[in-house]
C-alpha positions in Angstrom: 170.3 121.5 70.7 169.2 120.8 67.0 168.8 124.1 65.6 165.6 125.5 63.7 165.2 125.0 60.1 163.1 126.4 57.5 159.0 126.0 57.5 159.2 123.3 55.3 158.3 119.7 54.8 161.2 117.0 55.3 161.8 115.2 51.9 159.6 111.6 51.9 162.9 109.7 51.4 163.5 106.7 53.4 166.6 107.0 56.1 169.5 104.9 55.9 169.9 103.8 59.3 172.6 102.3 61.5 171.4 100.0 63.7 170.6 96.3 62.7 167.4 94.4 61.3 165.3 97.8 60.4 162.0 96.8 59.1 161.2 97.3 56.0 157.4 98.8 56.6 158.7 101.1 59.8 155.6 103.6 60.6 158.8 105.3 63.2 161.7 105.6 63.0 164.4 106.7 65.7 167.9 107.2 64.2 171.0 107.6 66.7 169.2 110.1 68.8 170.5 111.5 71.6 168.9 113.9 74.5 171.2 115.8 76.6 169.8 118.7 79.6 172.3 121.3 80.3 172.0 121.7 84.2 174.5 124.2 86.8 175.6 120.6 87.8 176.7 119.8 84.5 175.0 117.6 82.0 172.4 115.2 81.7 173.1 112.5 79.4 169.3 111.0 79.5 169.6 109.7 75.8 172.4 108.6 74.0 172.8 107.5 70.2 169.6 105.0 70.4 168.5 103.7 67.2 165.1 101.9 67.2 162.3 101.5 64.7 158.6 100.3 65.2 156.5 98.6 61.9 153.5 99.5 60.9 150.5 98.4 63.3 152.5 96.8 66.2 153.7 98.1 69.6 156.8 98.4 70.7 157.3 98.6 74.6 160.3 100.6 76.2 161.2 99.3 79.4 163.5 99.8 82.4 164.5 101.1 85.9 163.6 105.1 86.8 165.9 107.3 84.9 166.8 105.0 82.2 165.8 107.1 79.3 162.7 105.8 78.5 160.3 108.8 79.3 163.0 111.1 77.8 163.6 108.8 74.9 158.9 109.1 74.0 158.6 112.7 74.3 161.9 113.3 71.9 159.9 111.5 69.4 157.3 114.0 69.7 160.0 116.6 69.8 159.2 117.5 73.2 161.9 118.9 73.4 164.2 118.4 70.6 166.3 115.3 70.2 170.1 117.1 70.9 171.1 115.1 67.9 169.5 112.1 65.3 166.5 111.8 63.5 162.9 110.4 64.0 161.0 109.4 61.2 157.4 108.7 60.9 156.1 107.6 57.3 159.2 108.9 56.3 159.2 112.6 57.2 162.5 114.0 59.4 160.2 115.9 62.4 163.4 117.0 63.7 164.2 118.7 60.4 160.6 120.8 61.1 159.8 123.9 62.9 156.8 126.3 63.1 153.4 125.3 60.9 155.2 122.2 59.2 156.1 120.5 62.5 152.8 121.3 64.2 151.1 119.8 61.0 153.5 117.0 61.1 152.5 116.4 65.0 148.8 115.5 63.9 150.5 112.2 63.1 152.0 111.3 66.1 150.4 112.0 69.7 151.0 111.2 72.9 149.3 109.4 76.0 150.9 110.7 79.5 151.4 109.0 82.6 149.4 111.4 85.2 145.6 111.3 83.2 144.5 113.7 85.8 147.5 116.3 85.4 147.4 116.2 82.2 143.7 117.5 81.8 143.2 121.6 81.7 141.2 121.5 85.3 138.9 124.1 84.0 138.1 123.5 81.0 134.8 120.9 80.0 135.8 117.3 78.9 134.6 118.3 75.4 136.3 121.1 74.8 139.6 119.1 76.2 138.8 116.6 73.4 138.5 119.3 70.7 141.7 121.3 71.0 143.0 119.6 69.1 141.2 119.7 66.4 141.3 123.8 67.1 145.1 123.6 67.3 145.4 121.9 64.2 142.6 124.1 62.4 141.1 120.9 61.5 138.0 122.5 58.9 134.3 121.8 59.5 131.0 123.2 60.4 129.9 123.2 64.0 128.0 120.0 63.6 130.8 118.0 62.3 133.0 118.8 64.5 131.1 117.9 67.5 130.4 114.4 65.4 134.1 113.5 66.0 134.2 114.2 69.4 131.7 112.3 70.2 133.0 109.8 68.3 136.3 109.7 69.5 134.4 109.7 73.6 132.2 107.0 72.2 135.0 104.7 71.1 137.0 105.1 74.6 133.7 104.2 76.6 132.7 107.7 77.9 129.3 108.8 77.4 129.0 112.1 75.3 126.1 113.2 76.5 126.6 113.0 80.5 130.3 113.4 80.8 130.7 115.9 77.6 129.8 119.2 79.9 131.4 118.1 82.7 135.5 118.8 84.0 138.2 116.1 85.2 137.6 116.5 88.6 134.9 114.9 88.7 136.0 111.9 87.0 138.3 109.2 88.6 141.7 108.3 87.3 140.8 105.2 84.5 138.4 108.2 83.0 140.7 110.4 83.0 142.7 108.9 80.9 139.9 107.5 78.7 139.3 111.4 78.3 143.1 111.7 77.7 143.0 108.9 75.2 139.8 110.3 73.2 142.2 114.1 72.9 144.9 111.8 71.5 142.3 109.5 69.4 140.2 112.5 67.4 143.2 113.3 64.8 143.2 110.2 63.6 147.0 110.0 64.5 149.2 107.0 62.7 151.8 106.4 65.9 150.6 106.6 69.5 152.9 106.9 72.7 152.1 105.7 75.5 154.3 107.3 78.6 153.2 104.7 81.6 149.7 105.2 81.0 148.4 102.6 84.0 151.4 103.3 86.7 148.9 105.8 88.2 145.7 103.4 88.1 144.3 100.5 90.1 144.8 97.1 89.1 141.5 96.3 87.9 141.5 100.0 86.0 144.8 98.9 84.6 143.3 96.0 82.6 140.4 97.8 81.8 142.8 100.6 80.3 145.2 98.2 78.4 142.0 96.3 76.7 140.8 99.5 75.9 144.4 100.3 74.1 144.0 97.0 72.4 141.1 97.8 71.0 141.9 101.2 69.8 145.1 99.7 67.9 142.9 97.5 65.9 140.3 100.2 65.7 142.4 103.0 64.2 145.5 100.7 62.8 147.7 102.2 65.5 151.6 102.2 65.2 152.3 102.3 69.3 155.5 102.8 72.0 154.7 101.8 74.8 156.8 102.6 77.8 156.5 100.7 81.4 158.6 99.2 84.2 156.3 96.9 85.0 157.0 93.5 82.8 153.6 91.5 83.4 152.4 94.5 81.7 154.7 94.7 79.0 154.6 90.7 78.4 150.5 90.9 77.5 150.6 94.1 75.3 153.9 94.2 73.2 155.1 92.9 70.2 158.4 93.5 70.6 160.5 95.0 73.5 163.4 97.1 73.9 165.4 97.3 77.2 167.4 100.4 77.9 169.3 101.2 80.4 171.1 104.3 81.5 170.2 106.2 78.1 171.5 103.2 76.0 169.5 100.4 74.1 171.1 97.1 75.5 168.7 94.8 74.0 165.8 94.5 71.6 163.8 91.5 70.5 160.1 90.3 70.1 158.7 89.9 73.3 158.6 86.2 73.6 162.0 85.4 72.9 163.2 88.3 75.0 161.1 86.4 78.4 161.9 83.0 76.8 165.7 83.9 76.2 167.3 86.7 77.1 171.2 87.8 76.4 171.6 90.4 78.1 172.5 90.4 81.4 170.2 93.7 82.7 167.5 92.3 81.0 167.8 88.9 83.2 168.4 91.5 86.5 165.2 92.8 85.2 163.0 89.8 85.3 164.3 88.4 88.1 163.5 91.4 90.0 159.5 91.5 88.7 157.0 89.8 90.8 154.4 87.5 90.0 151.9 85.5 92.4 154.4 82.6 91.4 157.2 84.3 92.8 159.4 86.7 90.0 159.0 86.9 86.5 162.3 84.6 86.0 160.7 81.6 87.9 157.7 81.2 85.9 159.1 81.6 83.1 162.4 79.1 83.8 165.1 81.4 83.9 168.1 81.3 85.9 168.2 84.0 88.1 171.2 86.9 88.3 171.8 89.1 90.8 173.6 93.0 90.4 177.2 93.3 92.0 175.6 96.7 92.9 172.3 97.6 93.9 173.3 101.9 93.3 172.3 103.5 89.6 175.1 105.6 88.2 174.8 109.1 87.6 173.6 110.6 84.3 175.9 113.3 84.6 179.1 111.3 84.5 177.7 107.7 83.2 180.4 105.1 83.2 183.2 104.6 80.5 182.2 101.8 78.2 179.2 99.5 78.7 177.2 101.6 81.1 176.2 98.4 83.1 179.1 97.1 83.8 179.4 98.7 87.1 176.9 96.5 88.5 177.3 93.6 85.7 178.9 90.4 87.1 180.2 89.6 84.2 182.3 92.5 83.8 185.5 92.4 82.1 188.5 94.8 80.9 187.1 95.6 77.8 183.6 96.2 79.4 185.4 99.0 81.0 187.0 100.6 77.3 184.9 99.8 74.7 181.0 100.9 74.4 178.8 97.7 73.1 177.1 98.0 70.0 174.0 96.3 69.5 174.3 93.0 67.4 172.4 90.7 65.7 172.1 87.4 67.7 168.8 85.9 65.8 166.8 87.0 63.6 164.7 90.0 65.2 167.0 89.8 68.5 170.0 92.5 69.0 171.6 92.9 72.3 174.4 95.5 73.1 177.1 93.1 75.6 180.4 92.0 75.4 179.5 88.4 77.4 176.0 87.9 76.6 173.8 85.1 78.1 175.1 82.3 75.5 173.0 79.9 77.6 169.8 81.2 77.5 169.9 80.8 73.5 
């Protein structure tokens, strides 16, 4: 685990990173992080050496199967807990290198939208006190009055009434308010990046659209920086900018979200769409892909992930050197990097 550092601020510099194509106007940064859980069974390898970064104002989505790294991979960004190892950068400030005041200061930047609205609500405290603490937390200064301006404000912008749901608690709200309320805790510090763990998995269908307009809308509202993570692709598709696939704690491909459902090289990422379903049939039909099908349907352990490209136990286009040497993600076109020793050359 990273150890603590001094109460300080990180120095403003700008990170040389690793990976290919960094933006130039990056709000976040994530340099070769890795997140590692020491368990009695051994460890955990939930993260490893990922390298991503998200400019100013657009979202990027992380996708993938359960226990890909995903979840694990948004609340290190938050340092919740601790990368084991790497760096993440927002506006240029190290919160890894923080601890104490700094890094709850430094938090007021970045916040974070969970994917269970209803457990993630204090049960017995009022909706507008939920909304506030962070403000409290943060020792954000202001009379009374003021104060209770930008709550309401915040409430206001996510569609809850201040007035009639202000004095009330979560349980009497359904799920989509729930995480309206969650979003308007997130929304009142003004933060500049926004993740977004799952936020509709839990919701109806007709709350989930009304959830991701309302995410929409608060990205344009407040100039939001946003990671979004999901398994669900139709989802992903109509909200991201640009996507990144991982898989087993590894990054295996990132590109803007068109050319990633128009074109893409990796082979988990094609397993991927041709596994989502549309009314049309999967995700790979409707959008003219050839379909490909794992040699294995079983997801290796994160305690003893496989030697070289993690996939390859299931890739069918596995090879000796999938088997010795770890893929490193590439540039393929401009704004496209994939991680794979045989990409899909015929999907380009």
């Amino acid at each position: 685990m990273t150890g603590a550092t001094p109460d300080v601020a990180a120095s403003p510099s700008e990170p040389t990173g690793t990976g290919p194509g960094r933006a130039p106007d990056a709000r976040l940064v994530v340099e070769n992080v890795t997140v590692e859980y020491r368990t009695r069974k051994g460890t955990v390898h939930a993260v490893t050496d990922v390298s991503l970064d998200v400019p100013r104002g657009t979202t990027l989505a992380l996708v993938g199967e359960s226990g890909c790294g995903k979840s694990s991979l948004g609340r290190a960004m938050l340092q919740l807990p601790r990368p084991t190892s790497g760096r993440v950068m927002v506006d240029g400030t190290d919160l890894c290198s923080l601890s104490g005041a700094a890094l709850k200061r430094a938090r007021k930047s970045i916040q974070m939208v969970f994917q269970d609205p209803v457990s993630s609500l204090n049960p017995r405290r009022r909706v507008r006190d939920i909304v506030a603490e962070g403000l409290e937390i943060q020792g954000i200064e202001g009379d009374g009055a003021e104060l209770r301006r930008r709550v309401d404000a915040a409430m206001e912008a996510v569609g809850l009434d201040p007035a009639s749901a202000g004095d009330r608690r979560p349980a009497e709200f359904s799920g989509g308010q729930c995480q309206r309320i969650a979003l308007a805790r997130a929304l009142v510090l003004e933060p500049e990046v926004l993740v977004c763990d799952e936020p509709v998995s839990a919701l109806d269908v007709s709350v989930q659209a009304q959830i991701l307009n309302l995410l929409e809308d608060m990205k344009a509202r407040y100039r939001l920086t946003m990671v979004f993570i999901s398994h669900d692709l139709s989802v992903v598709h109509n909200i991201a900018d640009r996507v990144a696939v991982m898989y087993l704690g590894t990054v295996c491909e990132v590109a803007d979200t068109t050319a990633l459902y128009r074109a893409p090289a990796h082979p988990y990422t094609m397993l991927l769409l041709s596994s989502a379903p549309t009314l049309g049939g999967t995700l790979a039909d409707t959008l003219g892909e050839t379909p490909i099908a794992a040699t294995s349907s079983e997801l290796p352990s994160p305690l003893n992930p496989p030697s070289g490209c993690r996939f390859r136990t299931r890739c069918p286009r596995a090879t000796a050197i999938c088997t010795t040497d770890r893929p490193q993600l590439v540039d393929i076109a401009p704004g496209h990097q994939v991680a794979c020793h045989h990409p899909l050359e015929e999907n380009r």
